[in-house]
Structure formats: structure tokens, C-alpha cells
N, C-alpha and C positions, 0 to 999 in steps of 0.2 A: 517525114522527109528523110528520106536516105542517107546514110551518116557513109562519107568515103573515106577510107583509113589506107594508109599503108606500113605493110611492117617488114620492116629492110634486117637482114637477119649477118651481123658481120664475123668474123673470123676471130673471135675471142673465144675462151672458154664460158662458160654459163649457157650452152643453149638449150638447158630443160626450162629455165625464163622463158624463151622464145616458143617453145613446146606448148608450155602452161598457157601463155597468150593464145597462139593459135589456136587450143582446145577449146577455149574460151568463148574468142568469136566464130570459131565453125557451131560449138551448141548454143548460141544464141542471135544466130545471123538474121534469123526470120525474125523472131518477138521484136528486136532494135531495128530491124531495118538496115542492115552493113552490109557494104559494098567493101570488101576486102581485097587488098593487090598485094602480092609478095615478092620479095627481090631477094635472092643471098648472094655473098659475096663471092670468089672465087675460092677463098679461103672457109667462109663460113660456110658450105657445103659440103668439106672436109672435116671441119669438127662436127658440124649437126650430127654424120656418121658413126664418128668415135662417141660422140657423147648422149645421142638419139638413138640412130639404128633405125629407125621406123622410115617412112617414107612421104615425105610430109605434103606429095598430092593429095593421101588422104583425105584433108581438109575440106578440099574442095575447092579451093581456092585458085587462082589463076596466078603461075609463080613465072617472074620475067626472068630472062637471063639476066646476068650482071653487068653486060655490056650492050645491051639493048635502049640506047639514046631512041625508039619511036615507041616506047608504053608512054601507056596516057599522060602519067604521072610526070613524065618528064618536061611538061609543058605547065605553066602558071595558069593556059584558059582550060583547061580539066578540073579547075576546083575542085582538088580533095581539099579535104577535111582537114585532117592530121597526118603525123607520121610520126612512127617508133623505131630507132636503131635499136635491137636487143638480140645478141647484146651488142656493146659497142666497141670496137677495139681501139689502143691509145690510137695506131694505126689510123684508123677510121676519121676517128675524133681529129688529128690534125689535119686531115686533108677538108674536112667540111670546115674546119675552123677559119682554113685559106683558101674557102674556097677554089679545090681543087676536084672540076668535078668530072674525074678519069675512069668513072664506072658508075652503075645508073643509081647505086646508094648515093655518093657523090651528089650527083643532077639533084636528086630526087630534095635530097638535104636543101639544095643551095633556089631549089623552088620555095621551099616550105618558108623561110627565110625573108626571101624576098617580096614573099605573096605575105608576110606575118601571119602564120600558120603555124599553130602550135608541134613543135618537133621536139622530142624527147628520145635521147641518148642515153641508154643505158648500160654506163659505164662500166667493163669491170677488166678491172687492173689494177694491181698491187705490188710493191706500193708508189707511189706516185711522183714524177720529178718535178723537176720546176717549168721542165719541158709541157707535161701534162696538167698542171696547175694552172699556166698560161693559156693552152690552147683551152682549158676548161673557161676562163676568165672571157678567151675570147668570143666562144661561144653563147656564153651565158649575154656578154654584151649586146651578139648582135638579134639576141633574142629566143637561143635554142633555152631548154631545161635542160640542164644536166643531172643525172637521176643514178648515181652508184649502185650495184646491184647490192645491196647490202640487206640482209635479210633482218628481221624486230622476231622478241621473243615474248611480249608482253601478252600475247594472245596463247603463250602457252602450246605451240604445236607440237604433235604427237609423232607425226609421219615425216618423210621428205614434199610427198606432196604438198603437205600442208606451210612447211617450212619456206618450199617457193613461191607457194601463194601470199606470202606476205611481201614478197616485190611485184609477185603479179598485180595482186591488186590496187597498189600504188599506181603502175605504168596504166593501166583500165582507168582510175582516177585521173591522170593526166591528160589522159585523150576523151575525157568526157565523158565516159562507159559507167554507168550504175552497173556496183558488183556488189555480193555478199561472201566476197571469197574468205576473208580473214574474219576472228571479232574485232569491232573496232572499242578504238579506248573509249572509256567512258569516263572516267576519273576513277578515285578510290575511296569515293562516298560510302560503298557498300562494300561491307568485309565479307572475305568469301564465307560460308558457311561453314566450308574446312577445317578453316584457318585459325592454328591456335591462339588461345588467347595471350595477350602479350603481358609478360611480369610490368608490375608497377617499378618505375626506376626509384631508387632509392636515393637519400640526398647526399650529394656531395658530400665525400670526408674530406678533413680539414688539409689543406695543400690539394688536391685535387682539382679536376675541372669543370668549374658550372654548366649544367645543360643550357644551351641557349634558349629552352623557356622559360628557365628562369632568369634572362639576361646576360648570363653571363659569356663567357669566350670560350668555345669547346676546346680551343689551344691555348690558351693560356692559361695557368696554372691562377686558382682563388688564392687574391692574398689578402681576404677581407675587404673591409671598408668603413663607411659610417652606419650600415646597418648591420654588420659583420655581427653585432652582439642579438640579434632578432634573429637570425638562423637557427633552427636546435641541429644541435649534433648529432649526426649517423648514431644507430644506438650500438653499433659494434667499433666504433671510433674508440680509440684511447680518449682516457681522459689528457688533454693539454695542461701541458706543466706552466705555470707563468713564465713568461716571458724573463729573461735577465736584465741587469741594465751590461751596457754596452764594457766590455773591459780597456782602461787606457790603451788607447792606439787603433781598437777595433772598431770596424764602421760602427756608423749610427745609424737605425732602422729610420725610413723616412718619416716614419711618424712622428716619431722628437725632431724632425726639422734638417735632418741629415742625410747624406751623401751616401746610397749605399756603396756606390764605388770607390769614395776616398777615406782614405782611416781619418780617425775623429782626431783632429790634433788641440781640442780645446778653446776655447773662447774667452770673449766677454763675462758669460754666466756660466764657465767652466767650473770656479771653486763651489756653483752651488749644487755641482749632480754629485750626490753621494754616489762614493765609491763600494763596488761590487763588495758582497759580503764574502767572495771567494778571492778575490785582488789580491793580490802581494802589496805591500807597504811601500809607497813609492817613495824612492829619494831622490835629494835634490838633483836636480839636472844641471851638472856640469859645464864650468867654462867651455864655451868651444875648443876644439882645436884647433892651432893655425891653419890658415887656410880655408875654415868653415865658415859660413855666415852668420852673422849676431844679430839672435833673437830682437825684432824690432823695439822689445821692452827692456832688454839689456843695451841697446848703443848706445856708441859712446861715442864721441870727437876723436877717440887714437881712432891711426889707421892698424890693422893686426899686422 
């Protein structure tokens, strides 16, 4: 069955996209069976020049004026197929978005739409308002794709050709077109043959950050735990010094039960933490001074 496409070519930059398309279905119009209709805009006939040069009867194709409201296409009972604006201008894009249909891209859009026919816009503008954002929003609502010209690198291209083929063959994808233009992904089950081998990570040194296959927080810094003592140490780590006990006044790590935010001011089981073997000799802590607050183990009934 005859597949009927049409590819509305508008007044943005990107139209070696709309090139790449057209090459596409002029060399494979017979094998698929496509009926191809072409419209450009008033504007995109101007850039295709600055950025083509060629002359895109070539194709073979039967290309309408942009104001031509009697092509087929501008009516719902000519059943095409699909349609492709590529590329698309923001321009473009709101006038189909409000249904504004002042030129036969316009029509052509607001057929596809209506008929629920898949129509794909081939956005490219940079970078984006909230103006564009909405009419994207509203487009996608009423059922268009909107399709960024955004080129992928995963397939590794060599050329420019190849480079646009990686949106070509997306917009072919959307319109239903079996292509082999790009590789596609396949996962990363197989390592390339090239590809060097990767050093084994080595383990965490002490204050460092756990790799997350071993659970840990690639952002947060290790600050041990309950199996903290089952790790071996990096073999180029220093050896770690023991720990100290805490000095009068200085936090206590949370492991003794403490605050590390608020300095240790002593407790209940205060006289049993021996003092630092580096401490200064503490003395007795002094009456208040007027004014100051009494220690709740010194009050008394005077007022100070």
C-alpha cells in the first residue's frame, strides 16, 4: 500500500536535515512505495539556498507553493499518511500551535492534527523561551511530536553526513520509514575490541569516598561504621594513629554518644572518662561572676 508523506521544509537554519530526508525518500521511493509532496516556506526557500545550494526539483518530487490552499494535502479526504516540518521554525511552531493556518505548511499541520495523523516538527532553535516551551506544550497536547534537531554521538560518526543522519533517521523513525541510516544502540554488553582495558579500582583510603559497589556514597566522605574494622586498608594508606580521647571542652565523636557540633561539657559519667594524656591539669572551676548563671549543681536560694 502506498505510504503518502509530506515534508513541509520551514525558514529555520538546519536544512542539510531536510536534504538528508529528501535523499532518503527519492532513493527509496519505489522499494517502500511513497508518495512524496513537498511545500517550503517563503522563508525556507531562502535558507535551503544559503545552506543547500542545490536545487531540490532534483528529487523528483512535486514541490507546492507555500500559498497554495488547492494541494491535495490541504484537505482531510486526501488521506496522507504523515507529515514532517524540518526543520521547524519557533515561528513555524506557534502558528501551528494556534492554529494559524496562513500558508499551506500552516493548513497542511492543522489537517494532520485534526485527521490524528502523526506530524512531526523538527525543532531547531536555541535556546528556548517560555514562549517556545508553551507552544511546544501545546503542540505535543493536541498531538503533534515535537522532535529537536539534536544530533547523538554514541554511534560514533566520522563525517557531517553521518552526523545528520543521526536526526535523519530518527524523523524516518517517526514517520514509519524502516532505515539503516545510523548504528543503533544496542547496550554495552560487548566491549569494543579496541578498547582498553580498565585498571581495577583500588579500595577506598581512610576518609575517602566509597564506590557505590561497595555501598557506599560517592559524595560522602567514609566515616566508617560497624564493619569499618573488616575493610583492609589501601596498601599505600598511612598507617592510622589511634584515635585520642576527646580534650576538656572539645566535641565528642559520635561514637562515645556525643555531639559532634557542641563541645562536650561533661555529664553524669563525666568523672569516669580519663583525662587526655596530653590535657593540662584542670582546676577548679571558679565561682561565677555576677551576672553569670549557677551551675545547676552549685544553686543556691541567694538571688546573685
Amino acid at each position: 500500500m502506498t505510504r503518502r508523506i509530506v515534508v513541509g521544509i520551514g525558514g529555520a537554519s538546519g536544512q542539510p536535515y531536510a536534504q538528508r530526508v529528501l535523499a532518503f525518500l527519492a532513493d527509496h521511493r519505489d522499494t517502500l512505495d511513497l508518495d512524496v509532496h513537498v511545500v517550503f516556506s517563503r522563508t525556507g526557500r531562502l535558507v535551503w539556498q544559503d545552506e543547500v545550494g542545490e536545487d531540490a526539483a532534483q528529487y523528483g518530487f512535486p514541490i507546492h507553493p507555500p500559498g497554495d490552499m488547492t494541494a491535495p494535502f490541504a484537505s482531510g479526504s486526501s488521506r496522507f499518511d504523515a507529515m514532517v516540518v524540518v526543520p521547524c521554525s519557533a515561528g513555524g511552531l506557534a502558528r501551528i500551535a494556534h492554529g494559524l493556518s496562513t500558508d499551506l505548511i500552516g493548513r497542511a499541520a492543522d489537517v494532520m492534527l485534526k485527521e490524528r495523523r502523526p506530524l512531526v516538527l523538527v525543532l531547531r532553535e536555541s535556546p528556548y523561551s517560555l514562549i517556545h516551551l508553551e507552544n511546544m506544550a501545546a503542540v505535543t497536547r493536541a498531538g503533534a511530536l515535537v522532535m529537536p534537531a539534536s544530533p547523538s554521538f554514541y554511534s560514533n560518526p566520522t563525517t557531517r553526513t553521518a552526523l545528520l543522519d543521526t536526526v535523519t533517521a530518527r524523523i524516518l523513525d517517526q514517520l514509519g520509514i524502516d532505515n539503516a541510516l545510523m548504528r543503533r544502540w544496542s547496550g554495552r554488553q560487548a566491549q569494543r575490541p579496541d578498547a582498553p582495558a580498565a585498571p581495577p579500582r583500588p579500595d577506598p583510603l581512610p576518609g575517602g569516598p566509597v564506590p557505590p559497589a561497595a555501598g557506599g556514597d560517592p559524595i560522602r566522605p567514609w566515616r566508617g561504621g560497624p564493619d569499618a574494622a573488616s575493610v583492609p586498608a589501601h596498601p599505600d594508606a598511612p598507617a592510622a594513629s589511634p584515635r585520642p580521647d576527646p580534650l576538656p571542652g572539645g566535641p565528642v565523636p559520635p561514637a562515645a554518644g556525643g555531639d559532634p557540633i557542641r563541645p562536650w561539657r561533661g555529664g553524669p559519667d563525666a568523672a569516669s572518662v580519663p583525662p587526655h594524656p596530653d590535657a593540662p591539669a584542670a582546676s577548679s572551676r571558679p565561682d561565677p561572676l555576677p551576672g553569670e548563671p549557677v551551675p545547676a549543681a552549685a544553686s543556691t536560694s541567694e538571688t546573685p
